[in-house]
N, CA, C and O atoms as CSV, one atom per row, in Angstrom:
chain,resi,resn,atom,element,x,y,z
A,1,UNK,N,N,344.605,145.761,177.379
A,1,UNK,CA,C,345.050,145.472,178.725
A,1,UNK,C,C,344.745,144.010,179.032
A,1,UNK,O,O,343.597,143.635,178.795
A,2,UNK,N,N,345.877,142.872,179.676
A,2,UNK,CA,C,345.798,142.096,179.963
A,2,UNK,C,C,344.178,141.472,181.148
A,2,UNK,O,O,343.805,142.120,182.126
A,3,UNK,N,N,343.770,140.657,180.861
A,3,UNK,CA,C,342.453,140.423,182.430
A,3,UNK,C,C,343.206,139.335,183.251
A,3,UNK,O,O,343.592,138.263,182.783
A,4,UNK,N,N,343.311,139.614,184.111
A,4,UNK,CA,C,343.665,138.789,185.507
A,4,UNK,C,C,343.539,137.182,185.183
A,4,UNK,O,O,343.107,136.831,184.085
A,5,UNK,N,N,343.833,136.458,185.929
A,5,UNK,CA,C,343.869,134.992,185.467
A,5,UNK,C,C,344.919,134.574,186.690
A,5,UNK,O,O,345.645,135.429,187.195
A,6,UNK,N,N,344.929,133.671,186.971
A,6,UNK,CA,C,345.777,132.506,187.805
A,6,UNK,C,C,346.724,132.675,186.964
A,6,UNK,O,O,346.738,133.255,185.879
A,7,UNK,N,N,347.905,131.862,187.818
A,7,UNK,CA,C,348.977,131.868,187.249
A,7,UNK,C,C,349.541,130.823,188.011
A,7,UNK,O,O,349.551,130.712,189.237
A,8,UNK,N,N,350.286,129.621,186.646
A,8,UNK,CA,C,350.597,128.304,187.384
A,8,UNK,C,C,351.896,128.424,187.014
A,8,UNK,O,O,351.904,128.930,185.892
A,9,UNK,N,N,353.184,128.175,187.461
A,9,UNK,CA,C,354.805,128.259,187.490
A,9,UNK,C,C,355.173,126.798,187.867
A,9,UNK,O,O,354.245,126.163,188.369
A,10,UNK,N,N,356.185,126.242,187.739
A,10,UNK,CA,C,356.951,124.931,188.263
A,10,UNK,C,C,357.661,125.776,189.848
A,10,UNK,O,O,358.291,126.834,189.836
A,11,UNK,N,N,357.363,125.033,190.956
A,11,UNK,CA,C,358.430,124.813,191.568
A,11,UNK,C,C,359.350,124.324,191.608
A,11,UNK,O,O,359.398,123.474,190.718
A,12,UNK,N,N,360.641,124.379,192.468
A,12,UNK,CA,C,362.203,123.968,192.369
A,12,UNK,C,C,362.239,122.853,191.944
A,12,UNK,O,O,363.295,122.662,191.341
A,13,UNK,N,N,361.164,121.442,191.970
A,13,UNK,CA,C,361.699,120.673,192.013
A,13,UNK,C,C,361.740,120.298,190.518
A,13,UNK,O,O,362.300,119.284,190.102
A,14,UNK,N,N,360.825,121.591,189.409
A,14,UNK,CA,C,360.710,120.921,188.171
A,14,UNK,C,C,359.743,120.769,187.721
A,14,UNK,O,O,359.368,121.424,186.749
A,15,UNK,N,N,359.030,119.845,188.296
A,15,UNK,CA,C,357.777,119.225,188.051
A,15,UNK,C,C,356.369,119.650,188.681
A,15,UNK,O,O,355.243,119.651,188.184
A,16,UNK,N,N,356.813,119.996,189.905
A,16,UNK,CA,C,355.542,120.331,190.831
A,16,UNK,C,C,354.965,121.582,190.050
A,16,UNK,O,O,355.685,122.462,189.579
A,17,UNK,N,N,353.647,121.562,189.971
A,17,UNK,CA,C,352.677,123.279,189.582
A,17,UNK,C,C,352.533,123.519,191.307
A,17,UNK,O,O,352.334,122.846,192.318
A,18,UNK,N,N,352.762,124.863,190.933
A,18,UNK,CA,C,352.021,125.723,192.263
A,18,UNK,C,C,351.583,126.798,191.323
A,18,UNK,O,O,352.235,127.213,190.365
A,19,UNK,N,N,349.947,127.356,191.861
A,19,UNK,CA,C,348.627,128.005,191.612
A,19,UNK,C,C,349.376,129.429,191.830
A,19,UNK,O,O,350.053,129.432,192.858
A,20,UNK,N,N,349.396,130.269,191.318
A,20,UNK,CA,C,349.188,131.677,192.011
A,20,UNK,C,C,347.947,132.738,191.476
A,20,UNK,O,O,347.802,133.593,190.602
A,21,UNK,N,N,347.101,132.076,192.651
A,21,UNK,CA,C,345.563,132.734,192.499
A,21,UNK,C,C,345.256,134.537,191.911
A,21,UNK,O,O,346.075,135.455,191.926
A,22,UNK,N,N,344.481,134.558,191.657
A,22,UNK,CA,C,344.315,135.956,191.566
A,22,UNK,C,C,343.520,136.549,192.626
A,22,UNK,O,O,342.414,136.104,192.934
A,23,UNK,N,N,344.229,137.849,193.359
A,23,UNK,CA,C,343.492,138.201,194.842
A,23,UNK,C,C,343.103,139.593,194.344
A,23,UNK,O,O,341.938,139.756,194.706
A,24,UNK,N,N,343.371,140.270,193.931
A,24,UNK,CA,C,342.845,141.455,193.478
A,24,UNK,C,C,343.267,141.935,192.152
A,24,UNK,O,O,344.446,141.625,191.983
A,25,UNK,N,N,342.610,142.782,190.800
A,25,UNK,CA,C,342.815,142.818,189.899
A,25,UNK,C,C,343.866,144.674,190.024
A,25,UNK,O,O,343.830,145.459,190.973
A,26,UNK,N,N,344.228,144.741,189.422
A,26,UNK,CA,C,344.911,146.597,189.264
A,26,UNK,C,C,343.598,146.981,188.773
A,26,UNK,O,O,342.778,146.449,188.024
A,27,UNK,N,N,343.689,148.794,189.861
A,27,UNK,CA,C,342.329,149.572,189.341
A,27,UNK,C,C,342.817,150.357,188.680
A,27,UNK,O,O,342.285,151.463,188.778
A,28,UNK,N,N,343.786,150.280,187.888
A,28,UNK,CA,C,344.549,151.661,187.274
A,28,UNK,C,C,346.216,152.141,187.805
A,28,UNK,O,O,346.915,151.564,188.638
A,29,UNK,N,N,346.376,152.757,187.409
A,29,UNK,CA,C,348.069,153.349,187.065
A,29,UNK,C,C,348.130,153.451,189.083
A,29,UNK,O,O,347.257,153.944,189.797
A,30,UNK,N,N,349.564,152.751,189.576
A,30,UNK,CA,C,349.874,152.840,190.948
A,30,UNK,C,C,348.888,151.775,191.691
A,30,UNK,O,O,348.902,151.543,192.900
A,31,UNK,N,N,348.100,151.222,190.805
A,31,UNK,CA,C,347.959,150.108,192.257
A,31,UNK,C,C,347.966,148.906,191.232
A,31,UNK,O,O,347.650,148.813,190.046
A,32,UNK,N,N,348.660,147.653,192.573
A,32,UNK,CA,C,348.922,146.486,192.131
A,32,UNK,C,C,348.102,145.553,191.653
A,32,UNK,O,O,346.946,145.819,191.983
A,33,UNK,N,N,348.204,144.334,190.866
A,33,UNK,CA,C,347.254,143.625,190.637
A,33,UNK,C,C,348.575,142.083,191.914
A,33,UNK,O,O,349.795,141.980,192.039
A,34,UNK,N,N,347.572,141.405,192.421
A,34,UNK,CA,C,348.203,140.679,193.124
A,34,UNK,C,C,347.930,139.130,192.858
A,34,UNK,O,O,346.837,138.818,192.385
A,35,UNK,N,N,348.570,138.466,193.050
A,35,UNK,CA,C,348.683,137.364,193.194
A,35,UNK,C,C,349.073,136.241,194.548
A,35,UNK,O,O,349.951,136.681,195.291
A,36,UNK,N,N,348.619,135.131,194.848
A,36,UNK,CA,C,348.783,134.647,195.899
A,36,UNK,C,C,348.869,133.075,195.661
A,36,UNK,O,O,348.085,132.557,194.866
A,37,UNK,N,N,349.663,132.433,196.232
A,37,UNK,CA,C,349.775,131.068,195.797
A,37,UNK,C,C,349.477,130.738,197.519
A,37,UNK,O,O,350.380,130.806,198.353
A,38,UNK,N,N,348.223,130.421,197.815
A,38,UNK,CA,C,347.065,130.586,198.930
A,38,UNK,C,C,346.868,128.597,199.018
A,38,UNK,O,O,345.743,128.107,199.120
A,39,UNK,N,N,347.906,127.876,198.967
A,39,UNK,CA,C,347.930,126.687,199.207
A,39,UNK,C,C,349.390,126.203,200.093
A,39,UNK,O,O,349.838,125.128,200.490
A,40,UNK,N,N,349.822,127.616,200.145
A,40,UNK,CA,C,350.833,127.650,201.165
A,40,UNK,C,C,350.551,128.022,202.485
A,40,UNK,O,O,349.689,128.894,202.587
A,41,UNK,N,N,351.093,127.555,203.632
A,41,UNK,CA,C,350.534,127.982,205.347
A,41,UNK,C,C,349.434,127.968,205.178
A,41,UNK,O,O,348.680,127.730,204.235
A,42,UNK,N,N,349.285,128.488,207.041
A,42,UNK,CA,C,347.001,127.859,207.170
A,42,UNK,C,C,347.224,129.289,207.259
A,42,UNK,O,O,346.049,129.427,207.598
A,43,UNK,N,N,347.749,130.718,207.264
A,43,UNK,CA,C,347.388,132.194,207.076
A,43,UNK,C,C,348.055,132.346,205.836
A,43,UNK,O,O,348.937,131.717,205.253
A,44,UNK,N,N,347.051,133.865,205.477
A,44,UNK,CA,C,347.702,134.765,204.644
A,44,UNK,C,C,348.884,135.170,204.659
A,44,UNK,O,O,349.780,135.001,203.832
A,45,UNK,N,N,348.875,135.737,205.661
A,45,UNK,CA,C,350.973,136.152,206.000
A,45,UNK,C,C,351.510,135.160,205.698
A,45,UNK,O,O,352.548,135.504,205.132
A,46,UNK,N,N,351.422,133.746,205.736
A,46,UNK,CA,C,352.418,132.876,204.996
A,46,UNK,C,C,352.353,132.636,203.555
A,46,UNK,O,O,353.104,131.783,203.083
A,47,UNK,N,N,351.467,133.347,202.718
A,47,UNK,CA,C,351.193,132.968,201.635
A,47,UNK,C,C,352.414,134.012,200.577
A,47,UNK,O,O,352.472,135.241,200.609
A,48,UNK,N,N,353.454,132.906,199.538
A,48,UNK,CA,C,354.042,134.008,198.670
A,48,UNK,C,C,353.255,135.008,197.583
A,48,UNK,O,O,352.220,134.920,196.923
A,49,UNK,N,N,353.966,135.682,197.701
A,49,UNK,CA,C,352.858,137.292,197.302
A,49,UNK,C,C,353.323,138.014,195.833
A,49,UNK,O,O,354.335,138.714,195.893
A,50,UNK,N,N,352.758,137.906,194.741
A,50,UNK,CA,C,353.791,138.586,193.634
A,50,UNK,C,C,352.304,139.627,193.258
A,50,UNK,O,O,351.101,139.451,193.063
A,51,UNK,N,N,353.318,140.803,193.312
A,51,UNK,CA,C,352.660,141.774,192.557
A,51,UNK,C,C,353.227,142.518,191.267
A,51,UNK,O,O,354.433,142.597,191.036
A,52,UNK,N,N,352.097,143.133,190.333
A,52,UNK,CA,C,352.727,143.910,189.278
A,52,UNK,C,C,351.834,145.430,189.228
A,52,UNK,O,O,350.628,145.242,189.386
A,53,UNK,N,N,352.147,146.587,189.075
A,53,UNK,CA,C,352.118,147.686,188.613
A,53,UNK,C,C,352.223,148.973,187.742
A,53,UNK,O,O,353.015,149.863,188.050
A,54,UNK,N,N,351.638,149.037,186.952
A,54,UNK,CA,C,351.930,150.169,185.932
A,54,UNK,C,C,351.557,151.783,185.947
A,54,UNK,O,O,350.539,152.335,186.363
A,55,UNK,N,N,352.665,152.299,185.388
A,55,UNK,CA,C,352.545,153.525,185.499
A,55,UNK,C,C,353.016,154.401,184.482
A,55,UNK,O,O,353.693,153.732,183.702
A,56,UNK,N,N,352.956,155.832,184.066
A,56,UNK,CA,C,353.683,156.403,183.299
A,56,UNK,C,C,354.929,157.093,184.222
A,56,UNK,O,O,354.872,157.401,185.412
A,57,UNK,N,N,356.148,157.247,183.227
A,57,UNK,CA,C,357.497,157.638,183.774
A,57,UNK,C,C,358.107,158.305,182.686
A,57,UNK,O,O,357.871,158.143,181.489
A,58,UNK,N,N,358.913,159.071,183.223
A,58,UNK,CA,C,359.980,160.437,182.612
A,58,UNK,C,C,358.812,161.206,181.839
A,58,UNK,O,O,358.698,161.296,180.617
A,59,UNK,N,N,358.115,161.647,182.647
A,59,UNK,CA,C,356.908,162.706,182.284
A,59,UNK,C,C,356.618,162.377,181.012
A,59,UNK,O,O,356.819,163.045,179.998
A,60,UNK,N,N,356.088,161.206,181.131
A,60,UNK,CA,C,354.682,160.527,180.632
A,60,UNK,C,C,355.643,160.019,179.094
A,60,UNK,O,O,354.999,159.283,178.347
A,61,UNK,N,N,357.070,160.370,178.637
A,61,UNK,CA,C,357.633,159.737,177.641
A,61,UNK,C,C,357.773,158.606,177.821
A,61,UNK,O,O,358.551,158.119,177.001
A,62,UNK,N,N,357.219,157.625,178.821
A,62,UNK,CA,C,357.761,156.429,179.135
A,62,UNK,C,C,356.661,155.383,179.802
A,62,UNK,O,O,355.716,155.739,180.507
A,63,UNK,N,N,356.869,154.490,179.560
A,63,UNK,CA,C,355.947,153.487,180.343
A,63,UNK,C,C,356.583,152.504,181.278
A,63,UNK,O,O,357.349,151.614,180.909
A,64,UNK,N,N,356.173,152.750,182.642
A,64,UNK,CA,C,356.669,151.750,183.754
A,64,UNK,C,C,355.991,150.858,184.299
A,64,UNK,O,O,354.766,150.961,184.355
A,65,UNK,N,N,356.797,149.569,184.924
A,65,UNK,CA,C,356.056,148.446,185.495
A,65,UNK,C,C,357.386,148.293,187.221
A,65,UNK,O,O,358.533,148.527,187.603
A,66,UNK,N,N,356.472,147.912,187.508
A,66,UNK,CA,C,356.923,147.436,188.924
A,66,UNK,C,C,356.583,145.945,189.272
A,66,UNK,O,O,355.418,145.902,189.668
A,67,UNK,N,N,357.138,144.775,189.270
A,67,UNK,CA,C,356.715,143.672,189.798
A,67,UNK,C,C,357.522,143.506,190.981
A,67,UNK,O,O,358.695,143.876,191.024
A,68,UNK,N,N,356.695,142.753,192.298
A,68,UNK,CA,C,357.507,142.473,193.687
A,68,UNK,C,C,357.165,141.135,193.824
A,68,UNK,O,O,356.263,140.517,193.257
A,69,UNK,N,N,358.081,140.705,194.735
A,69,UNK,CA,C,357.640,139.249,195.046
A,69,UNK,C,C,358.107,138.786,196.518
A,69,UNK,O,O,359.168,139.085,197.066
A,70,UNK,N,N,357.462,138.291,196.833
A,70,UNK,CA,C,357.524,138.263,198.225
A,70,UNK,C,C,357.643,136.378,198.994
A,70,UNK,O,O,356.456,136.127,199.204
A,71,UNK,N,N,358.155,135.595,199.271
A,71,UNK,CA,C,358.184,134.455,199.796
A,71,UNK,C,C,358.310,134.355,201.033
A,71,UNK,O,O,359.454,134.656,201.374
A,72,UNK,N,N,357.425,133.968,202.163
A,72,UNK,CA,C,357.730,134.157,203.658
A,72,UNK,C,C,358.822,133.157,204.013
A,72,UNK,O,O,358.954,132.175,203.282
A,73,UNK,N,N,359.590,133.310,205.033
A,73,UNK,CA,C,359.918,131.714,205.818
A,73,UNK,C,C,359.087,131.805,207.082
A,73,UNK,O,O,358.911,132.819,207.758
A,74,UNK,N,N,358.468,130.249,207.357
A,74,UNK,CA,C,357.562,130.294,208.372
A,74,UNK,C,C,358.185,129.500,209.108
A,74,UNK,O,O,359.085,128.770,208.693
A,75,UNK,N,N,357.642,129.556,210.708
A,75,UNK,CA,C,358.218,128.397,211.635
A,75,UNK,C,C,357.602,127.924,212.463
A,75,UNK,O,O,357.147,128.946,212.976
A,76,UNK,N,N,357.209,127.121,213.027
A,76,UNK,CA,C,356.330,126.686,214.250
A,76,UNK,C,C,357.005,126.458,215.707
A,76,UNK,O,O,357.716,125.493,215.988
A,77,UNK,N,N,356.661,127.505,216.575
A,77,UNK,CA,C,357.385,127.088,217.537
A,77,UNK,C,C,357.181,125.833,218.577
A,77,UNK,O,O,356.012,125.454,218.640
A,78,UNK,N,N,357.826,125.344,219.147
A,78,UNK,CA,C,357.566,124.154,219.630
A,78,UNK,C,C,356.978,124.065,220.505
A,78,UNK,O,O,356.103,123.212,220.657
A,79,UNK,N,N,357.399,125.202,221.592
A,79,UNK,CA,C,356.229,125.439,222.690
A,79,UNK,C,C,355.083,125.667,222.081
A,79,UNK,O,O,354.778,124.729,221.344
A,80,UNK,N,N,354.499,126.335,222.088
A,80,UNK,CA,C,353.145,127.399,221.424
A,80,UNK,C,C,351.979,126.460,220.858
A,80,UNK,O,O,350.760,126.451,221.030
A,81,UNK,N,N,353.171,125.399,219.851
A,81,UNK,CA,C,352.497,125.661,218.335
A,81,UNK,C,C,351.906,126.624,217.246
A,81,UNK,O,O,350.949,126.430,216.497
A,82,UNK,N,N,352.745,127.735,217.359
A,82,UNK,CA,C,351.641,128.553,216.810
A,82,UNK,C,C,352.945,128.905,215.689
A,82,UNK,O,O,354.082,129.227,216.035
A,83,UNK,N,N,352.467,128.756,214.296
A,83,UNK,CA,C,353.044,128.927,213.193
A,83,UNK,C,C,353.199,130.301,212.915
A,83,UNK,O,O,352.128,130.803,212.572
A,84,UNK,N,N,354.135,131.083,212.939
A,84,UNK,CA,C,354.467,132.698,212.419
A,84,UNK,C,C,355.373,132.645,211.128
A,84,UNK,O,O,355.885,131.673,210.572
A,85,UNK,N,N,355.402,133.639,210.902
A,85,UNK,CA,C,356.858,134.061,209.945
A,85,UNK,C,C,357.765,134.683,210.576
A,85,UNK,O,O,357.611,135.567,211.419
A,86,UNK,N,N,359.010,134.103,210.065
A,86,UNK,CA,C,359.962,134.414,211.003
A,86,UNK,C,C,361.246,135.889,210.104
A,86,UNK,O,O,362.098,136.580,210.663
A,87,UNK,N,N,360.730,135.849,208.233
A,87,UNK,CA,C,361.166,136.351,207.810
A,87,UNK,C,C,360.966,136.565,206.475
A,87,UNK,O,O,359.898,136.238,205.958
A,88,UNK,N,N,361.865,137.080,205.834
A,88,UNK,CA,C,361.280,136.852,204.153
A,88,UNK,C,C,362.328,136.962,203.232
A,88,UNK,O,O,363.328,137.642,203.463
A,89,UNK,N,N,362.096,136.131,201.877
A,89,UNK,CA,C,362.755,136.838,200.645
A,89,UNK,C,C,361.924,137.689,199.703
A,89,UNK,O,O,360.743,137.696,199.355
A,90,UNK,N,N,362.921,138.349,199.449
A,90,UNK,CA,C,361.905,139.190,197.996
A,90,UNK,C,C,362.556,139.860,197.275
A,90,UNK,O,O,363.596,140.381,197.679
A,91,UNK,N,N,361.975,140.062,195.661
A,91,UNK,CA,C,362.495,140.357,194.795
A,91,UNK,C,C,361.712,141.503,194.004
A,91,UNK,O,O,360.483,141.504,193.930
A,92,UNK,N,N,362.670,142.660,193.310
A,92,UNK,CA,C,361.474,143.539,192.430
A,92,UNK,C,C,362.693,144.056,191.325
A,92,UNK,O,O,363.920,144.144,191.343
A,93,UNK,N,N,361.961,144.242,190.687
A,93,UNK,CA,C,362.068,144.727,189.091
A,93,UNK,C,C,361.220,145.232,188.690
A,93,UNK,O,O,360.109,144.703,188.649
A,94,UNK,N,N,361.543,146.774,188.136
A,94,UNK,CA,C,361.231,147.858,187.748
A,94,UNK,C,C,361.458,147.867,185.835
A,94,UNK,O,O,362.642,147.730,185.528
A,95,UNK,N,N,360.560,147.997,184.715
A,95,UNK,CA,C,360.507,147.752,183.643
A,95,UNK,C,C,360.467,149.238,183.080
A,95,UNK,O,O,359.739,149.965,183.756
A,96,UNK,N,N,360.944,149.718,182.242
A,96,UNK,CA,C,360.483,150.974,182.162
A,96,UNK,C,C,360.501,151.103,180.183
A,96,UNK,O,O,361.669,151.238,179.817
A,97,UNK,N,N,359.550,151.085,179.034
A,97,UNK,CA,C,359.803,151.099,178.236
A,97,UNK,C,C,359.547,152.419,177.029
A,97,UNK,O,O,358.368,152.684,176.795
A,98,UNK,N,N,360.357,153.025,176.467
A,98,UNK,CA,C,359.856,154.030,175.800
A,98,UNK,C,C,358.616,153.736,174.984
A,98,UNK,O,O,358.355,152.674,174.419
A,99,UNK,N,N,357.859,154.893,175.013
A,99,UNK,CA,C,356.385,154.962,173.970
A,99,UNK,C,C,356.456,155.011,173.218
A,99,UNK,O,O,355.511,154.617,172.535
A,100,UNK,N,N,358.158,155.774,172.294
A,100,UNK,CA,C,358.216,155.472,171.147
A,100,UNK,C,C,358.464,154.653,170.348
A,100,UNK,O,O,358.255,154.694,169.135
A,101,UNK,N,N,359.103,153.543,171.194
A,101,UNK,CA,C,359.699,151.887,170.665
A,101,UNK,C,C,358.756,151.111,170.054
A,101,UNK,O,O,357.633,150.759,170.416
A,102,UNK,N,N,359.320,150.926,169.182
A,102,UNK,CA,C,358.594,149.633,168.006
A,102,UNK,C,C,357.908,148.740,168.662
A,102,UNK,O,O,358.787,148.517,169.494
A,103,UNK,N,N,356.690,147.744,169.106
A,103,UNK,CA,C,356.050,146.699,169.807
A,103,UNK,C,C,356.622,145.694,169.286
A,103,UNK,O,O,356.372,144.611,169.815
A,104,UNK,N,N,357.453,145.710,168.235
A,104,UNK,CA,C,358.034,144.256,168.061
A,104,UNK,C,C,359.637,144.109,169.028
A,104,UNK,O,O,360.281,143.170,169.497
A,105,UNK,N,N,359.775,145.525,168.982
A,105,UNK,CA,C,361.308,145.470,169.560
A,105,UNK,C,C,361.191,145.198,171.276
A,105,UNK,O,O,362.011,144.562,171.939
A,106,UNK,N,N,359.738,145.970,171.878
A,106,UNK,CA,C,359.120,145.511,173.183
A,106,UNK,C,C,359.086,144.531,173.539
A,106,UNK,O,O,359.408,144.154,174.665
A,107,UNK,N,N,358.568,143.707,172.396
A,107,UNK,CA,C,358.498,142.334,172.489
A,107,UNK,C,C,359.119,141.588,172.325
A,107,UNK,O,O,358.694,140.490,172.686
A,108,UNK,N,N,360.677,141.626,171.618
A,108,UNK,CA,C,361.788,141.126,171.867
A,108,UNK,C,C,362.496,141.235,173.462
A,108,UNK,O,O,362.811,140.309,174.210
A,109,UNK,N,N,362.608,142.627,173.664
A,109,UNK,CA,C,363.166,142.903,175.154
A,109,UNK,C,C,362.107,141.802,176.273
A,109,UNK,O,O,362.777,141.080,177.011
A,110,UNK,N,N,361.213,141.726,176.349
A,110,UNK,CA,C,360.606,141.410,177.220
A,110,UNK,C,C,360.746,139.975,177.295
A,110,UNK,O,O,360.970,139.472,178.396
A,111,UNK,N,N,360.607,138.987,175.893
A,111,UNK,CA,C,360.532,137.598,176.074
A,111,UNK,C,C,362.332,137.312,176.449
A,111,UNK,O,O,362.595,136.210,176.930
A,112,UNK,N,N,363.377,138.195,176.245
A,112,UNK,CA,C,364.391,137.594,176.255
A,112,UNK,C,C,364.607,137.860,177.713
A,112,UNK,O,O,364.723,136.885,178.455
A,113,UNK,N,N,364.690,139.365,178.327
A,113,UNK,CA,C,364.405,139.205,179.292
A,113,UNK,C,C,363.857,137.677,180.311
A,113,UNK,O,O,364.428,136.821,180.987
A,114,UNK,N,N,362.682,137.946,179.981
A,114,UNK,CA,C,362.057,136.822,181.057
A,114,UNK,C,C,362.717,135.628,180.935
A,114,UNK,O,O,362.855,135.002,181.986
A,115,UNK,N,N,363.344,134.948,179.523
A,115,UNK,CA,C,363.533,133.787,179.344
A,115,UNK,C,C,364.941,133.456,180.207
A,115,UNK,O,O,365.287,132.386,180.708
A,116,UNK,N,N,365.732,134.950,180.199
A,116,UNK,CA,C,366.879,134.678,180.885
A,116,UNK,C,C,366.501,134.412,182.538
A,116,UNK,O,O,366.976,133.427,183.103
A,117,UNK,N,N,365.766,135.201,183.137
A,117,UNK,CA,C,365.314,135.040,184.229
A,117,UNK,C,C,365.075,134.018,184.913
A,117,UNK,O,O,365.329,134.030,186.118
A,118,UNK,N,N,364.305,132.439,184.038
A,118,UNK,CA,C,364.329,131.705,184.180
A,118,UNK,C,C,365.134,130.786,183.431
A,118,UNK,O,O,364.781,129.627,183.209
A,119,UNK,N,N,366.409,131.379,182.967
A,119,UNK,CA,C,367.810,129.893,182.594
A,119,UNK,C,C,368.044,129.641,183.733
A,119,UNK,O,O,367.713,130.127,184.815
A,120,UNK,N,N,368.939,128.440,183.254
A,120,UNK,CA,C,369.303,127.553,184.804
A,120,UNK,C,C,370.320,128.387,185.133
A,120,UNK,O,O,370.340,128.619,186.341
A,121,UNK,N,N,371.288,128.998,184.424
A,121,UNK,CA,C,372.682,129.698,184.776
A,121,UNK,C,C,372.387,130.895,185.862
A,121,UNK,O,O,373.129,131.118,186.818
A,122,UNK,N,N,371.094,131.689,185.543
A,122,UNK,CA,C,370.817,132.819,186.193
A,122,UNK,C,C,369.915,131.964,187.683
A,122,UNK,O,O,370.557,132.133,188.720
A,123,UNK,N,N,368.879,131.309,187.841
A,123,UNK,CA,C,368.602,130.850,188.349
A,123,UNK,C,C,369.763,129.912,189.767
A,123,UNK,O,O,369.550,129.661,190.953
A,124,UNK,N,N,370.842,129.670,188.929
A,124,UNK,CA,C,371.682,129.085,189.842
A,124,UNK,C,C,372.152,129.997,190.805
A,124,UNK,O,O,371.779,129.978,191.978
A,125,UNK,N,N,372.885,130.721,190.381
A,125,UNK,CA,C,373.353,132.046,190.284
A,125,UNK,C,C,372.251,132.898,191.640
A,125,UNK,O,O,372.706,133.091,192.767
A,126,UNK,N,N,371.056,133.242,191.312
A,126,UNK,CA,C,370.318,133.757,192.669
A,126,UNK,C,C,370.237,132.835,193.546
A,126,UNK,O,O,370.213,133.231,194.711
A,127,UNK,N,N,370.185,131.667,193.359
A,127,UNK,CA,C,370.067,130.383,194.636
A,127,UNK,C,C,370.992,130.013,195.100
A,127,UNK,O,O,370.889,129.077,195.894
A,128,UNK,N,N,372.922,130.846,194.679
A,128,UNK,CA,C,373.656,130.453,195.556
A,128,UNK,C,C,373.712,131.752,196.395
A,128,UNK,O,O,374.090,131.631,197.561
A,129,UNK,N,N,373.357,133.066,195.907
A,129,UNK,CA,C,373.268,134.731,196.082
A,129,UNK,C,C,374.481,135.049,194.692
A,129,UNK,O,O,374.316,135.912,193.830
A,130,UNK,N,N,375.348,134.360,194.759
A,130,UNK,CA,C,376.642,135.098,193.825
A,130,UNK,C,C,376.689,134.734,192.124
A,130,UNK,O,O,376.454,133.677,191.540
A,131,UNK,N,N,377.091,136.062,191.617
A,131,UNK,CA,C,377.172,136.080,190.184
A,131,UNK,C,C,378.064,134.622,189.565
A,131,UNK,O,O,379.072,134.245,190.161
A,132,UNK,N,N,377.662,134.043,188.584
A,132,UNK,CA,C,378.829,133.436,187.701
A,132,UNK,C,C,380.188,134.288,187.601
A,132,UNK,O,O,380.184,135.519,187.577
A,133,UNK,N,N,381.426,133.449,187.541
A,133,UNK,CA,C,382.305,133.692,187.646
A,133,UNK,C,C,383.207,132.791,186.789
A,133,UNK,O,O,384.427,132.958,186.792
């Protein structure tokens, strides 16, 4: 089993690292291990939120993951000053892999997976909302 650790990603622009701290570790099957990139907004509620989860599935022939992700939009109102969230994006993907599958073939699905996740084509593609065409 993986141990918890930070987790540093590029933001949009490329170059920039942003941190995503470790806030709580998973205690077992159904609860999340979380992450927080806690250098965003002066609260928690503004902070983007990615979680992951594991579990067994199709009566126990199977192994599942759940990752969510969560990005606030925040705003400051002008009267007030008082910074809220006004809304959110978020994303999840559900992994589900047979127990009987080869770990090399796991491990093919998974790096190609992810790698597509982050091409520029797919990446473009969620940042306009619409599929290539």
């Amino acid at each position: 089993m993986p141990t918890l650790a930070n987790i540093t990603v590029k933001k949009n622009d490329g170059t920039t690292d942003i941190v995503y701290s470790c806030q709580q570790p998973s205690s077992g099957d159904g609860t999340s291990a979380v992450w927080k990139a806690t250098t965003v907004g002066t609260a928690p509620a503004h902070q983007p939120e990615f979680r992951l989860s594991g579990r067994d599935a199709s009566n126990g022939t199977k192994r599942g993951l759940r990752s969510t992700y969560v990005y606030p939009q925040i705003a400051t109102n002008s009267t007030t000053s008082i910074t809220s969230v006004v809304d959110r994006a978020s994303a999840s993907v559900d992994w589900t892999f047979p127990k009987g599958m080869a770990q090399a073939d796991i491990n093919e699905f998974v790096s190609q997976f992810a790698n597509l996740l982050v091409a520029t084509l797919i990446k473009d593609c969620v940042k306009s909302g619409y599929s290539a065409s």
